[in-house]
Structure formats: C-alpha cells, structure tokens
N, C-alpha and C positions, 0 to 999 in steps of 0.2 A: 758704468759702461757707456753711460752717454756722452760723457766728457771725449771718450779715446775718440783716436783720428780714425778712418773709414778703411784703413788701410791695416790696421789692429783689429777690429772688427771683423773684416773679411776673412782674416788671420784664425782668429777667434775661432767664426765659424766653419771653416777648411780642417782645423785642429777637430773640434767637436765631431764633424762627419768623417774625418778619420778613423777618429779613436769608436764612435758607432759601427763604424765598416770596421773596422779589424774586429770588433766582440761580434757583430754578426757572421762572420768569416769562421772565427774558432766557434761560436754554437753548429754551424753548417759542416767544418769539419770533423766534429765531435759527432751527430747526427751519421755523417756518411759511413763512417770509420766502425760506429756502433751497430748502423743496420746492416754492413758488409761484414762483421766477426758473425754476427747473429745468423744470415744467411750461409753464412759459408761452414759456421760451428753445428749450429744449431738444425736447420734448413739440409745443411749438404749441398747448397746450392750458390758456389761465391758469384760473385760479379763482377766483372771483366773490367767495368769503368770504373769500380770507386777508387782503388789504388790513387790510377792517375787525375783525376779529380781530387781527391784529401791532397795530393802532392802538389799538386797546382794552387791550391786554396791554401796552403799552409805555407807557400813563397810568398802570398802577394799577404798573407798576414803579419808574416816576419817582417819584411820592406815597409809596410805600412805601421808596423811595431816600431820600427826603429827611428820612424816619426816621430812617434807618440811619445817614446823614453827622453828624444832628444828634447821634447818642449818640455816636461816634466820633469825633466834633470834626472832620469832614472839611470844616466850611462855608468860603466863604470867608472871613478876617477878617484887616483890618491889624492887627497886633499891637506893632509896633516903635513907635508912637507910646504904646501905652497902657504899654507897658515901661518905658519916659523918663522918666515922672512918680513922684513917691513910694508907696508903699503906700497910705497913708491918700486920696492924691486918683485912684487908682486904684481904690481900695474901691467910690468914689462914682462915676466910671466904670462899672464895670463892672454894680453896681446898676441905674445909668441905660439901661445897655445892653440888659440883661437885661430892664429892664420895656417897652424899646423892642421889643426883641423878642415879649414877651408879649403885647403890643397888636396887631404884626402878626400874629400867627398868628390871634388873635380876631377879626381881621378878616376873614383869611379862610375861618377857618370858616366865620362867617356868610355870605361871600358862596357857600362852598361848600354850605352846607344850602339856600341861595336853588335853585343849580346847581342839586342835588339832587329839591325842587322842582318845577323845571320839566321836570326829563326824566321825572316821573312821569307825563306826557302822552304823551311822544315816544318814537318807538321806533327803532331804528338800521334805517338804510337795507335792509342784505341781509338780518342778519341776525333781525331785528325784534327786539330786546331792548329790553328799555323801558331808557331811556338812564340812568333813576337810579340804577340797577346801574355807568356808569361814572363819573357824577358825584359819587357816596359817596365815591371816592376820596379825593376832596380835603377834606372834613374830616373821613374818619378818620385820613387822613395827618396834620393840624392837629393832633388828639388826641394821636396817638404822640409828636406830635416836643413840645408842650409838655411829657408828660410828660415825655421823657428832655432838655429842655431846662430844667425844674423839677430836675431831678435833677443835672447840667452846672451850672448857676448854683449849688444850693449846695453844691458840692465848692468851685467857686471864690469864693466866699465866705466860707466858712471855711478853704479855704488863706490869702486874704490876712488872712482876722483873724489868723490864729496866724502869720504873716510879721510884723504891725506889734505881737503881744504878743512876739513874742520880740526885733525890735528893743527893745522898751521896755525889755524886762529887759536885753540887752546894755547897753543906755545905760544903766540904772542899776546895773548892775554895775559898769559903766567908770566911773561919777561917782561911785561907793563906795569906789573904788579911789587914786582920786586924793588 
C-alpha cells in the first residue's frame, strides 16, 4: 500500500468509509424496524417516525451499496459469452461496455441532481426534513460508483492488453522456433 499513488489511497479509504457507513446504516435500520414491531406488536404503542426513518436509511444504504458491489465487482454481469471471443474482440467489448456504463451512471446523476432539486421544496411527511437531504443520495451514489468503476475498467483493460501482448510474444516465439 505504500507503493500506490495518493490518489488510490484516498480511493481506498472513501471505499472503506463507505462500505463502514452502509453496515452502520443496515445495523441502525435493523435496530429501528425491530424496536417499532416490538412497540407497536408487543407495547400496542407504534411510532409515528420509524417508518420514515428505516425508509430514509434504507435509500442512502442501497445508493451507498451500489458503490460498494461496483468496487467489489459484485454487479450482475454475463460473463460466459464475453470469455468465448478472442482477446482483441473482447478488448473492444469490454470498452464498449464500459463506456455503456459510463453513460448510464451520467444519466442518472442528472436525473438525481434533477431529484435533488425538487425535494429542496418538499419536506418529509413526520419528520419534516427537506427531502434533498434524501434525494443527494442518488448522485453521490453515481459519483462513487463511477469512480471505482473508472478505476474497475482500467485494471480490465490493461489485463487484456498484457493477455493479447503476451499472446503476441508466445506466437512469435513459436514462429521463431519453427
């Protein structure tokens, strides 16, 4: 870890406080959820805020989750199809991929600063928070996961270059040989 550049690092640690903050997040919405069945089962006494709190807490975990999966490579993705093809036409896949990716996330940032936006009017039901405190979510979520997605794209990208340079060298060592 000392070798990487400060910009990996910082990466590193943004990642790490992430993926802390979303397991904090599901123990506290786990916690909420538990003492509001208990009161409201149990008690005969529910409470009026936990709803909207577990619901608030359980978007910025999701958005924050889908940080997390993107650096851990946890998305879904067929992969057996793009294995099948050569190096060189899989290069060009996975570019394609990549920039297909990058396009949706920019999309929904913007639709998320749109979000953003409009809950600067609106305030949640019980607990009156102005709602763009939970519609940020969604494109700072956008932010993280392009970066560790910018970051995921080029490992795999230069895995496959150095897979089709070191073919190239085997084949011309074999045709040197001959």
């Amino acid at each position: 870890m000392l070798n990487e550049n400060p910009l990996r690092r910082t990466f590193s640690v943004l990642n790490k406080i992430i993926e802390v903050t979303s397991v904090v997040i599901l123990v506290l919405v786990s916690l909420v959820v538990f003492y509001s069945v208990l009161l409201r089962y149990v008690f005969k006494s529910p409470l009026a805020w936990s709803e909207e709190v577990a619901r608030y807490m359980f978007i910025w975990m999701v958005f924050l989750g889908f940080s997390v999966a993107e650096k851990s490579g946890d998305h879904f993705r067929i992969e057996v199809f793009i294995e099948m093809v050569p190096p060189k036409i899989r290069l060009v896949i996975e570019i394609f991929l990549n920039l297909l990716i990058f396009y949706a996330l920019f999309v929904l940032f913007q639709e998320g600063i749109k979000y953003y936006d409009q809950g600067k009017s609106g305030l949640s039901t019980i607990l009156e928070m102005p709602l763009n405190y939970i519609y940020i979510a969604l494109p700072v979520s956008m932010v993280l996961t392009f970066l560790n997605r910018l970051d995921t794209a080029q490992k795999q990208i230069r895995n496959l270059l150095g897979h089709i340079q070191r073919e190239a060298t085997e084949k011309k060592a074999g045709g040197d040989s001959e």
